[in-house]
C-alpha positions as CSV (number, residue, x, y, z in Angstrom):
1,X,6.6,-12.2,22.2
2,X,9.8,-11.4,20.4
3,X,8.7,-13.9,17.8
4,X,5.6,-12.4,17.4
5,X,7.4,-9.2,16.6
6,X,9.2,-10.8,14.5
7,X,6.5,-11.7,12.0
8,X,5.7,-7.9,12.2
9,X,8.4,-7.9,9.3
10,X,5.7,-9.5,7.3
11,X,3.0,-7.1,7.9
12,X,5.5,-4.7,6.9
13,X,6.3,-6.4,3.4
14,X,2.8,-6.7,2.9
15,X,1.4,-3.3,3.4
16,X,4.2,-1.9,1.6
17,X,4.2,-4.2,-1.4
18,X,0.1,-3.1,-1.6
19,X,0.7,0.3,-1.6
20,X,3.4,0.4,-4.2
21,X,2.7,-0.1,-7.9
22,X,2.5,-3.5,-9.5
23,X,6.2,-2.6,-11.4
24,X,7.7,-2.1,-7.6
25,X,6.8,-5.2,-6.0
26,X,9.8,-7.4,-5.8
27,X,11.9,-4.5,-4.8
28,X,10.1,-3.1,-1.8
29,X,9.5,-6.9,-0.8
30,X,13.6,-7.4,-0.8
31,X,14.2,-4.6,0.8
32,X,11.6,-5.5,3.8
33,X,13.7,-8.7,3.9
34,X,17.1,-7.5,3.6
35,X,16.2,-5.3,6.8
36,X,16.0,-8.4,8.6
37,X,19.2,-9.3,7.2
38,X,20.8,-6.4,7.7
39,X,19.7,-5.5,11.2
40,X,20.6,-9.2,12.4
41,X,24.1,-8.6,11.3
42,X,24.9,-5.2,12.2
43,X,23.1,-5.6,15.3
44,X,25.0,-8.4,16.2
45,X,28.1,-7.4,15.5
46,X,27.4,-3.1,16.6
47,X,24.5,-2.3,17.5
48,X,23.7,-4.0,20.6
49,X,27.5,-2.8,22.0
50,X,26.3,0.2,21.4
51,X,22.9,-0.3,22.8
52,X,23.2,-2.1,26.2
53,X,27.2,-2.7,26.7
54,X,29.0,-1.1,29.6
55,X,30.0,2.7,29.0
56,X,29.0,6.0,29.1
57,X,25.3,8.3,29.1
58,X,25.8,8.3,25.1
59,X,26.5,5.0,24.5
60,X,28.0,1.3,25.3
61,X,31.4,0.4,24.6
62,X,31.6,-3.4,25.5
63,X,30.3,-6.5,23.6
64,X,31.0,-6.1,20.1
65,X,29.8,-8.9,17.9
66,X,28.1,-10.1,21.5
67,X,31.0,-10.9,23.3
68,X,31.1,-11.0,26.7
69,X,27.0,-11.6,26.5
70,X,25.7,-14.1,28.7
71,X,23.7,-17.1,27.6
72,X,20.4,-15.9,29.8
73,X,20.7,-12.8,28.0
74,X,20.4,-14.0,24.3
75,X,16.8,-13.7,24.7
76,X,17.0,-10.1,25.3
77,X,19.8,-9.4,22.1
78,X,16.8,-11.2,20.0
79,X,13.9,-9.0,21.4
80,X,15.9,-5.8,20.9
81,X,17.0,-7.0,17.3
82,X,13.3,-7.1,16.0
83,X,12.9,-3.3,17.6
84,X,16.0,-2.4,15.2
85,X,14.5,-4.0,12.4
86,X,11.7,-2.2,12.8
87,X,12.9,1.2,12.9
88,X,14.3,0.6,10.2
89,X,11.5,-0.9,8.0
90,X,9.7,2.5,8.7
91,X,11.8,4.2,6.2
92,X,11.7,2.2,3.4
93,X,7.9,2.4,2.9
94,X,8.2,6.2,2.6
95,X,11.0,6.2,0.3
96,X,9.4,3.5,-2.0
97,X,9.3,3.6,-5.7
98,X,12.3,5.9,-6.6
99,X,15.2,4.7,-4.2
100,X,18.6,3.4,-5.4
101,X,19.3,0.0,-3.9
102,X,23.0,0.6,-3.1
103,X,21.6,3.6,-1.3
104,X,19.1,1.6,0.4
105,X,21.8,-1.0,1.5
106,X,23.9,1.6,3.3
107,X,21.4,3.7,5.2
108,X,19.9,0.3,6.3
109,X,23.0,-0.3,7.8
110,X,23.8,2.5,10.0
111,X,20.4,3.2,10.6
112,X,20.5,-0.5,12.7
113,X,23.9,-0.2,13.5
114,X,24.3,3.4,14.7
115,X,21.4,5.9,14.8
116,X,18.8,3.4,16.3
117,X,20.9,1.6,19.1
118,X,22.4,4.8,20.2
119,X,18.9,6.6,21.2
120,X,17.8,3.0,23.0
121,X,20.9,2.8,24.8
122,X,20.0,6.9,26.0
123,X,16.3,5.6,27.1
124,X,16.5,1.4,27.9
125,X,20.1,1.3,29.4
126,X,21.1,2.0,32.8
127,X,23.9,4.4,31.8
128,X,22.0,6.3,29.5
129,X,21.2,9.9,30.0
130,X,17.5,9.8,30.1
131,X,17.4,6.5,31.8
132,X,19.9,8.0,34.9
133,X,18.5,8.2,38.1
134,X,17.6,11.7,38.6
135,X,15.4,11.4,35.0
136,X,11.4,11.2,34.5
137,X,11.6,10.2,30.6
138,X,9.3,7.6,30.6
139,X,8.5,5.9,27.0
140,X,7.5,2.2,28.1
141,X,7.4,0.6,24.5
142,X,9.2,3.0,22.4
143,X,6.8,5.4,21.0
144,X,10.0,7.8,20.9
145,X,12.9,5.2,20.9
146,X,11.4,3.2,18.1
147,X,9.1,5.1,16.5
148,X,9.7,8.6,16.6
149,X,13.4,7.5,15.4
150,X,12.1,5.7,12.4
151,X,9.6,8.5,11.4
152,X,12.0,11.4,11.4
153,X,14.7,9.8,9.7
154,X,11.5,8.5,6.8
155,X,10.7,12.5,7.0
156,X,14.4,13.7,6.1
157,X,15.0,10.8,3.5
158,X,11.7,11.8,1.8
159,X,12.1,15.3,1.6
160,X,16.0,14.7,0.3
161,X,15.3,12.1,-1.9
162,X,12.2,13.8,-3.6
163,X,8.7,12.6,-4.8
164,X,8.0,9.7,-7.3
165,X,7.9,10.9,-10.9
166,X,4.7,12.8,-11.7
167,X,3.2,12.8,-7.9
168,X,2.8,16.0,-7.7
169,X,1.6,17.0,-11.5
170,X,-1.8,19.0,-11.9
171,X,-3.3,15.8,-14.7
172,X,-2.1,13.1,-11.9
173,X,-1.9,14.5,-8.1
174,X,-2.0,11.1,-6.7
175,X,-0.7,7.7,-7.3
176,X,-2.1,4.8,-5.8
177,X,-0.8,1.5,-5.0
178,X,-2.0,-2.1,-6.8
179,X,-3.2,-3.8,-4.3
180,X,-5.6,-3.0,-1.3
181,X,-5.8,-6.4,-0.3
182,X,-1.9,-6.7,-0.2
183,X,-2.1,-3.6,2.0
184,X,-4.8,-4.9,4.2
185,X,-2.9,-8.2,5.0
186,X,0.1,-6.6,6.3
187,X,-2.2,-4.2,7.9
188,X,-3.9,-6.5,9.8
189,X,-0.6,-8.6,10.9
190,X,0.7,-5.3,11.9
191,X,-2.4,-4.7,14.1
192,X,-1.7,-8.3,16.0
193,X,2.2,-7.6,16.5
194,X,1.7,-4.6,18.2
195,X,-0.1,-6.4,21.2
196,X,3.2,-8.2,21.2
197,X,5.1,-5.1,21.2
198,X,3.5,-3.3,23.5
199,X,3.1,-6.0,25.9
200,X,6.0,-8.4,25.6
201,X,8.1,-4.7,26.1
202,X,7.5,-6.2,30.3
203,X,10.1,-8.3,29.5
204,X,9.1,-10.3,32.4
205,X,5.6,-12.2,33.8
206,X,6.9,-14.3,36.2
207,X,7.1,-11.2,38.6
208,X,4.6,-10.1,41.4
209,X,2.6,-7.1,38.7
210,X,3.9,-8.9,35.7
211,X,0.8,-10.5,34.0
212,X,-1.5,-7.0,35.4
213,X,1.1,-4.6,33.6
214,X,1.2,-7.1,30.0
215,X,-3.1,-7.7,30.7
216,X,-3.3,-3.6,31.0
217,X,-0.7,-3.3,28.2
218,X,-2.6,-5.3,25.7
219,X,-5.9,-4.1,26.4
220,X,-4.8,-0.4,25.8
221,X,-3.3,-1.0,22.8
222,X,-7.2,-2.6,21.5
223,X,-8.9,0.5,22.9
224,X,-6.4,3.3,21.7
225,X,-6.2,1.4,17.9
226,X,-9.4,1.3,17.5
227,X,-10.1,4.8,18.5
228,X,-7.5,5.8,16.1
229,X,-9.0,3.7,13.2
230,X,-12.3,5.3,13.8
231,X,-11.1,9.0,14.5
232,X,-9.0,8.9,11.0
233,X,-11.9,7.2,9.0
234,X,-14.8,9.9,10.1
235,X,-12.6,12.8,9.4
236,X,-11.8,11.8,6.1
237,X,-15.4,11.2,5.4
238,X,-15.8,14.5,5.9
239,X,-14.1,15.7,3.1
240,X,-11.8,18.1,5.4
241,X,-8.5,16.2,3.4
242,X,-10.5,17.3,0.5
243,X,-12.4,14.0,-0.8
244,X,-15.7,13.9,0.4
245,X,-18.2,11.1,0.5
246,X,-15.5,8.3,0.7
247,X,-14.8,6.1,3.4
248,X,-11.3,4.9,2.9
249,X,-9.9,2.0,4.2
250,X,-6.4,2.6,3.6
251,X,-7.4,6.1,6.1
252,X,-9.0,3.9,8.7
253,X,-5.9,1.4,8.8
254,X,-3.4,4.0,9.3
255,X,-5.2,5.8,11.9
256,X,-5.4,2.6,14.3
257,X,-1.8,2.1,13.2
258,X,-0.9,5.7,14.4
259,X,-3.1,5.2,17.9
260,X,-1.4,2.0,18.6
261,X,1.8,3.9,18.1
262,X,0.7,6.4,20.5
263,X,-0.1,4.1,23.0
264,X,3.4,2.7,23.4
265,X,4.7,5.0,25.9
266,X,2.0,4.6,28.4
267,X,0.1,1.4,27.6
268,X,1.3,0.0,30.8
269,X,0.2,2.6,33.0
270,X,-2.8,4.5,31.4
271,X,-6.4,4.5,32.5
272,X,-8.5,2.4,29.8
273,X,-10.3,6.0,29.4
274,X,-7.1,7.2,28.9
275,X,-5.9,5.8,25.7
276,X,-9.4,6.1,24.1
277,X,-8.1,9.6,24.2
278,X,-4.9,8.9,23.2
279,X,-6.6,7.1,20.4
280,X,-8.4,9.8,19.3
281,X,-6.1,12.0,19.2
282,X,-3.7,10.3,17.6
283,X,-6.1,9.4,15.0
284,X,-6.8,13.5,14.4
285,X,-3.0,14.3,14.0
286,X,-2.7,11.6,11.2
287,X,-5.1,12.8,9.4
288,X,-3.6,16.2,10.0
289,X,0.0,15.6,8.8
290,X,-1.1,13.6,5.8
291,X,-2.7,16.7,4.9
292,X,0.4,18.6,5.9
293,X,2.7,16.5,4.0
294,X,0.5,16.7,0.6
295,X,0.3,20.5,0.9
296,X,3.7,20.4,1.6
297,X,4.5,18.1,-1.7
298,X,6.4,15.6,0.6
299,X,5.8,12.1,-0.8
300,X,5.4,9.5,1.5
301,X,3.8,6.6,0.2
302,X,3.0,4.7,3.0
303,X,2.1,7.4,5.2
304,X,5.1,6.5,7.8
305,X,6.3,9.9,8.9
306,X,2.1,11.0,9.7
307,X,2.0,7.3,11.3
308,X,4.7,6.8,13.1
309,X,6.3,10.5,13.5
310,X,3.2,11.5,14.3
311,X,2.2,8.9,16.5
312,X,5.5,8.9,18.5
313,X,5.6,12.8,19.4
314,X,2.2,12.4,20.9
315,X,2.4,9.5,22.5
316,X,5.4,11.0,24.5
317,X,3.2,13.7,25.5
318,X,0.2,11.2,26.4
319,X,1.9,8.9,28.8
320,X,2.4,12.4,30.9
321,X,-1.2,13.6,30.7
322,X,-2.6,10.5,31.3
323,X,-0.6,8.0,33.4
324,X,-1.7,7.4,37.0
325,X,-0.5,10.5,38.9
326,X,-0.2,12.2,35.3
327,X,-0.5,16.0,35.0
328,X,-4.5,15.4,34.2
329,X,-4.6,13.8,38.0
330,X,-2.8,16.4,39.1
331,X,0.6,15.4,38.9
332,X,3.4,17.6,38.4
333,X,4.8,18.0,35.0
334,X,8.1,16.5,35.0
335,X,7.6,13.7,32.9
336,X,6.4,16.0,30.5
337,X,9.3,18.1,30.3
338,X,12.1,15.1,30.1
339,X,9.8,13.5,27.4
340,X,9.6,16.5,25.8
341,X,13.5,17.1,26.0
342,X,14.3,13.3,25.1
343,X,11.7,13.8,21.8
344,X,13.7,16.9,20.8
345,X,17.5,14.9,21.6
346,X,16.1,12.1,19.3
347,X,14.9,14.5,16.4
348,X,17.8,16.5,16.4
349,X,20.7,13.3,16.3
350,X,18.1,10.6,14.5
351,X,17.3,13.8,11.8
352,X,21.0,15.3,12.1
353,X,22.8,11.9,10.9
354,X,20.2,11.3,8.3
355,X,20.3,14.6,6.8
356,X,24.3,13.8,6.4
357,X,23.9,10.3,5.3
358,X,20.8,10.9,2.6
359,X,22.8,14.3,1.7
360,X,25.7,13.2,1.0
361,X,24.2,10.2,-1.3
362,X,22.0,12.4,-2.9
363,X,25.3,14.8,-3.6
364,X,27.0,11.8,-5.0
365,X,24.1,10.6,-7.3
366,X,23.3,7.3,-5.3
367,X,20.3,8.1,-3.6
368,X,17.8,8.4,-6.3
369,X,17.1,5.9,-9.4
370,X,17.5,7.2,-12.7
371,X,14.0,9.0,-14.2
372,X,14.0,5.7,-17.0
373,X,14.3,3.3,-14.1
374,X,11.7,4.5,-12.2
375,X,9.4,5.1,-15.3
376,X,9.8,1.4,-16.3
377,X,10.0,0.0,-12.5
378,X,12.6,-2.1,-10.7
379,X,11.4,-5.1,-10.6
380,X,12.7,-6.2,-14.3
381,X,15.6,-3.6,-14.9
382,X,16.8,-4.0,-11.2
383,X,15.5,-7.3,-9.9
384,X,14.9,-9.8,-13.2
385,X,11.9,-10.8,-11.1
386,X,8.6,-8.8,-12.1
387,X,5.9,-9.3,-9.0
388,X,3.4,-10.4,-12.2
389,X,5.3,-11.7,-15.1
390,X,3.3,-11.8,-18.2
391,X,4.0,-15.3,-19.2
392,X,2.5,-16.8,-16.0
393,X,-0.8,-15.8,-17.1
394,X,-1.3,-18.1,-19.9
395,X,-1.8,-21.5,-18.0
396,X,-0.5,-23.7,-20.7
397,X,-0.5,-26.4,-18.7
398,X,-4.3,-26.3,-18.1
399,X,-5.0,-25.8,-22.2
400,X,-2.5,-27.0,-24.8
401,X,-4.9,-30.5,-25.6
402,X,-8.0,-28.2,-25.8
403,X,-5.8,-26.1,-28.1
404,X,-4.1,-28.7,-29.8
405,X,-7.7,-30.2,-30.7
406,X,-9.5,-27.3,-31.5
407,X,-5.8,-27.0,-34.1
408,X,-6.6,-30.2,-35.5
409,X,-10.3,-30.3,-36.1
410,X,-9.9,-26.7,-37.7
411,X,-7.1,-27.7,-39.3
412,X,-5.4,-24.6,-38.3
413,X,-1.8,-23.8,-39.8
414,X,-1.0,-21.1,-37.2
415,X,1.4,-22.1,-35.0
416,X,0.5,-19.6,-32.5
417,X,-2.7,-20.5,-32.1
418,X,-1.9,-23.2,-29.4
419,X,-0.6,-19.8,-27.0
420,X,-3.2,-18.1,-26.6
421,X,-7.4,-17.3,-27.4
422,X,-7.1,-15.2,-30.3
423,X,-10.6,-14.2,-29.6
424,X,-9.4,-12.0,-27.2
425,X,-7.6,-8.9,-26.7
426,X,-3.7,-8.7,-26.4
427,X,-3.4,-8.5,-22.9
428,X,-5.8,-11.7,-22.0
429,X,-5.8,-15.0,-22.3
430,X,-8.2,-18.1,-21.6
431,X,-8.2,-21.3,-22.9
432,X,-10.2,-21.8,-26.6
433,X,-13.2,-23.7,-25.6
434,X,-13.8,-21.5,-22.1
435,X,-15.2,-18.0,-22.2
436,X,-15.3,-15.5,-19.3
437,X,-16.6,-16.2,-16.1
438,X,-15.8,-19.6,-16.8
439,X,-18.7,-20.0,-19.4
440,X,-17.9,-22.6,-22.1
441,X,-18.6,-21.5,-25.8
442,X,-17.4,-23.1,-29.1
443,X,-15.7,-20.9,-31.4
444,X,-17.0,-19.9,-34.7
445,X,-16.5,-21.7,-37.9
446,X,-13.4,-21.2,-40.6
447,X,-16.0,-19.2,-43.0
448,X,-16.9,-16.7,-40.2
449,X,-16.7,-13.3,-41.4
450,X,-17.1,-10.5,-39.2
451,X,-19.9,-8.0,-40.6
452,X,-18.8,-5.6,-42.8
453,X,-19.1,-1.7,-40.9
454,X,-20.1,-0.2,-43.8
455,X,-23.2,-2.3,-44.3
456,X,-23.9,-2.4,-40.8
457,X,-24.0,2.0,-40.9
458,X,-26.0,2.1,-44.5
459,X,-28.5,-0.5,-42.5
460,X,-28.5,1.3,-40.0
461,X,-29.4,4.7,-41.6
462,X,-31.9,3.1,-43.9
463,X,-34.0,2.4,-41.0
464,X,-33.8,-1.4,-41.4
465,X,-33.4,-4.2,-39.3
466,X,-30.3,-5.9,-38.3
467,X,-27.0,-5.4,-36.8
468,X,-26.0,-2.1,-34.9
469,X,-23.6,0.4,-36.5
470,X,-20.1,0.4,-36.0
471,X,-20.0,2.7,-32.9
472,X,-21.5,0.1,-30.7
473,X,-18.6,-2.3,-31.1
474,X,-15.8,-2.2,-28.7
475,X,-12.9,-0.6,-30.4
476,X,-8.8,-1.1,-29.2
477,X,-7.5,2.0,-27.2
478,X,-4.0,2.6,-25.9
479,X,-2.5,4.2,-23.1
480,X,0.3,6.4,-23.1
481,X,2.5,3.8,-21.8
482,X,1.8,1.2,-24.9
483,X,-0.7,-0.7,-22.8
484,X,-4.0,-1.4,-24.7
485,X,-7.4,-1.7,-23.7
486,X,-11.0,-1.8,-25.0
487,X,-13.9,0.5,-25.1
488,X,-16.9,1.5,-26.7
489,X,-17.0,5.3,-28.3
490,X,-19.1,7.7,-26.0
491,X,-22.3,8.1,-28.1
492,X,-22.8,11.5,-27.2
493,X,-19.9,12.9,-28.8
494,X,-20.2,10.7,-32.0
495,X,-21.2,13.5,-34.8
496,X,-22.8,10.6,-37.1
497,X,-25.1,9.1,-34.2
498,X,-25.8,12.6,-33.5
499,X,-27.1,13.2,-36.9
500,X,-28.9,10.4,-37.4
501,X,-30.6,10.2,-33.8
502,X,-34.2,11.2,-35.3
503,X,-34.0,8.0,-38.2
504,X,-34.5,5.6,-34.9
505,X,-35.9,6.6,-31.6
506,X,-34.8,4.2,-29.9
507,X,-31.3,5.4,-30.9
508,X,-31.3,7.8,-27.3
509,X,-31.9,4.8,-25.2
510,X,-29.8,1.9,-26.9
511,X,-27.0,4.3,-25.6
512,X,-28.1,5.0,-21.8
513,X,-28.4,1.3,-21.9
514,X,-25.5,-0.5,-23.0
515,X,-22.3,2.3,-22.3
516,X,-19.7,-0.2,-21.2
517,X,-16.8,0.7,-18.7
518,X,-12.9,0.6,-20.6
519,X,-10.6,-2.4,-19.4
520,X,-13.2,-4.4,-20.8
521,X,-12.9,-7.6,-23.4
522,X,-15.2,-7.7,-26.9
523,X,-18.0,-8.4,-27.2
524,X,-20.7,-8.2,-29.2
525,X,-23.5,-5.9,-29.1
526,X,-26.2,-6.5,-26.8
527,X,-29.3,-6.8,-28.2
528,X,-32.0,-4.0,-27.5
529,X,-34.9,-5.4,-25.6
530,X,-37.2,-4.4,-28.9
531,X,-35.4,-5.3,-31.2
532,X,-34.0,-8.8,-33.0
533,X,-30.8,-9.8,-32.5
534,X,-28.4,-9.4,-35.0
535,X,-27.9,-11.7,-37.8
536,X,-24.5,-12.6,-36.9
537,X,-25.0,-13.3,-33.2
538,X,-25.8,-16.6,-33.4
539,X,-22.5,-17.5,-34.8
540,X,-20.6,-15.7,-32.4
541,X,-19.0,-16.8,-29.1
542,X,-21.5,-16.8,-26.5
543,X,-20.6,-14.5,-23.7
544,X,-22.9,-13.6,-20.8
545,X,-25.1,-10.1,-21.2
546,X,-24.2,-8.3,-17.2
547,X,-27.0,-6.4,-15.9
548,X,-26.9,-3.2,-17.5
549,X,-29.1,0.2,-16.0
550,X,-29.4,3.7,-17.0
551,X,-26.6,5.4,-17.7
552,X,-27.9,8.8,-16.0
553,X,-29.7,7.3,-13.2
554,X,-28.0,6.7,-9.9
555,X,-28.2,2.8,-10.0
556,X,-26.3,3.1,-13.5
557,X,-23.8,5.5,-12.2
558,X,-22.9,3.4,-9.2
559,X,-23.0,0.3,-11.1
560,X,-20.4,1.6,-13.9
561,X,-18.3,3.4,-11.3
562,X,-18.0,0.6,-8.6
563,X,-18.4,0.6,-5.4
564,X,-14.9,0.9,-4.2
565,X,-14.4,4.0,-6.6
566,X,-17.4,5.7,-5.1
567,X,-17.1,5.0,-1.7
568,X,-14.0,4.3,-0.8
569,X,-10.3,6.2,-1.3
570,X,-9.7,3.5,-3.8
571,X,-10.2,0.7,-5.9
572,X,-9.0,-2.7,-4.7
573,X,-7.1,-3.2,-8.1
574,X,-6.0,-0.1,-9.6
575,X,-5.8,0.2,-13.2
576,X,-2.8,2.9,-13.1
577,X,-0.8,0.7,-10.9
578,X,-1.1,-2.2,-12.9
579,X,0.2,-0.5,-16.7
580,X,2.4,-2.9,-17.6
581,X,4.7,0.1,-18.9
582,X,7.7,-2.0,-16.9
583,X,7.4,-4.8,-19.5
């Protein structure tokens, strides 16, 4: 199970490289892995003293650096280990994108080291104060102990450290991350460690109970997830976070990440029925302090603190509601009160040390990246190692005898010419001899002119056939980061189509037809259904025609706008996330 756990660290990595921008990559993926690192050393030579060595109620004193630790007890240093790395992964994702890396480094380590092993040894240890005899905390697989720890310390390094550069402006109240599909891959291995979690936290299944408790444990953990997932993704449909229509993913993943949470505490001794409303619950206060935290202006990028803050609290309050003999089946309410008091001790120490430890970096200038770093990303400036460097886009490999041939039947002096398609804009490049999609074209001759714009307007205006006026040509555009792109001019607002809309009536319709999306490569205009095509086509590269609607109707607006934009939170690919402002 540890193992399993273990690859949780993945998960991690993923969901947090996908939910960062493209420029951020490398660095949130070395930090996922340097909290392994990190946590295995400090662990080893701190943290598990601390944890489960011989002392006091607040914490061990005996086996430093595991000395002293028996060999049938190794397996038990490694499953705790992969709980401290996780606590501290948590609070990395929300401080993503605007974190020094020195600062990272030290609040890593006495996150593992100190704040973490200290509240286990009060809850998992046999001296501790809320695992003593006369005490009812109960908190089976750490919805508190790991998870309530991790989320309030990723709450008081967010709202020291401050949000990313322009979150919070009125032109740009929300920055997305690059990659669904990264974010959906970790989410998913996330989703299949936490059966591990929750039901390898037995410890034990060679016991009389053993496999009933994991079985129970496991199945929970399915049920309250799942309700979670759905609870989250129906209330965001409903536009009460303020986006209607949509039904986000990235929503629906987090909320069965936030009942799974939840269900920590009590998986092992909860009615099935019991952590469906767990589940929903827990899928409800998600979506409730996400909205919180964005009124608030606190940015958290991967929605940790809503996740697993969130989560935790109520899942302290859930195992004493609805455990067997819980205050719903009329049991008293003890449990609730000592989980109640041992959620408040592990706010007030986990949030006291962090707002000492991210204060006192942010008072020495360490905490926070300078405002040109962040701008430009970490990956290069920080790292050297950009996630998507450009020069691993043109596959040399694949075309330098196609380009080396095309060079030498052309007789082509440019010594360039064997990089790259100059057919294409800037930021693209295929092979000469293969067009988009994979559609093979030749490329046109040395005497090929391009049509002169003047001749195509006067042509145009007089009424006569031939090619289309400039305006229908896709023109180069450019961000405000440098980062160019291509688009057609909106018809509409073009004075000279305006005025000479009643010399052609078909003028009205060549535009509803053929308005092209930006991010797109040249082409040539397509030909209206009655008319010729243009003289020059046929000497053109040949580039596939998509299916093209109106632009007013419904069918046209969904087909420009793409599903994902219109349905979901987000596209898979975001064009923001991937301006290449870092390089």
């Amino acid at each position: 199970m540890g193992t399993i756990i273990f690859f949780m660290q993945c998960g991690f990595a993923f969901l947090e490289a996908g939910a960062v921008r493209s420029k951020n990559t490398t660095n949130i993926l070395i930090k996922n892995i340097l909290d392994v690192f990190i946590a295995g050393i400090a662990y080893w030579l701190v943290g598990y003293a601390l944890a489960f060595g011989e002392g006091n109620s607040f914490c061990g004193e005996n086996m430093w650096a595991t000395v002293g630790l028996s060999e049938d007890k190794l397996a038990f240093w490694f499953f705790q280990f992969v709980f401290a790395a996780t606590a501290a992964t948590i609070v990395s994702g929300s401080m993503a994108e605007r974190c020094n890396f020195h600062a990272y480094l030290i609040y890593s380590v006495i996150l593992t080291a100190i704040v973490y092993p200290i509240v286990s040894h009060w809850a998992w240890s046999g001296d501790g104060w809320l695992a003593s005899e006369g005490s009812a905390y109960q908190d089976f697989a750490g919805s508190g102990v790991v998870h309530l720890t991790g989320g309030i310390a990723a709450l008081v390094g967010a709202v020291i450290l401050g949000p990313r550069h322009g979150r919070f402006d009125s032109d740009s109240p929300d920055i997305r991350g690059h990659s669904v599909p990264l974010a959906a891959l970790g989410g998913f291995i996330l989703l299949f460690g936490f059966l591990a979690f929750n039901g390898g936290s037995q410890a034990s299944i060679s016991q009389p109970g053993d496999a009933g408790a994991v079985a129970r444990a496991i199945v929970n953990t399915v049920i309250s997830g799942s309700f979670g997932g759905i609870t989250s993704l129906i209330i965001y449909r409903t536009g009460v976070c303020g986006v209607s229509n949509t039904w986000s993913f990235l929503m629906a993943l987090n909320g069965a990440l936030a009942g799974m949470v939840a269900i920590c505490a009590g998986c092992n001794v909860m009615p099935i029925w019991g952590s469906c409303v767990t589940g929903i619950v827990a899928g409800m206060l998600f979506i409730t302090i996400h909205t919180l935290l964005d009124k608030l202006k606190v940015d958290d990028p991967l929605d940790a603190v809503a996740v697993h803050m969130g989560g935790g609290l109520w899942g302290l309050v859930a195992v004493a509601l609805f455990q067997d003999g819980g205050i719903v089946f009329g049991g008293s309410g003890k449990v609730l009160a000592w989980n109640i008091a041992g959620a408040l001790a592990i706010m007030a120490w986990a949030g006291g040390l962090c707002i000492i430890m991210f204060g006192t970096l942010r008072l020495v200038g360490w905490l926070r990246v300078p405002i040109e770093m962040e701008i430009q990303g970490m990956d290069i400036l920080k790292h050297g190692e950009p996630a998507y460097p450009a020069g691993s886009w043109e596959e040399k490999q694949y075309y330098n005898k196609l380009a080396a041939n095309y060079q030498q039947q052309h007789n082509d002096n440019d010594t360039n010419s064997s990089d790259r398609n100059n057919y294409l804009p800037p930021n693209m490049s295929v092979p000469k001899g293969v067009g988009l999609g994979g559609v093979s074209w030749s490329p046109p001759p040395n005497n090929y002119q391009p049509p002169n714009p003047q001749q195509q307007q006067q042509q145009h205006n007089n009424n006569s056939s031939g090619p289309y006026p400039p305006q229908y040509y896709y023109q180069p555009q450019y961000s405000s980061t440098g980062a160019m792109y291509w688009t057609l001019p909106d018809q509409r607002n073009n004075k000279q189509h305006n005025n000479n809309k009643n010399k052609n009536k078909n003028d009205k319709d060549r535009h509803h037809h053929y308005y092209y999306r930006q991010h797109s490569p040249p082409r040539y205009p397509p030909q209206h259904p009655n008319e010729d095509p243009p003289t020059h086509a046929a000497t053109a590269p040949s580039i596939p025609r998509p299916r093209t609607y109106s632009r007013d109707s419904e069918e046209g607006q969904q087909g420009h706008q793409g599903k994902d934009s219109k349905g979901q939170r987000s596209p898979a690919y975001s064009n923001e996330a991937f301006e290449r402002d870092s390089q």
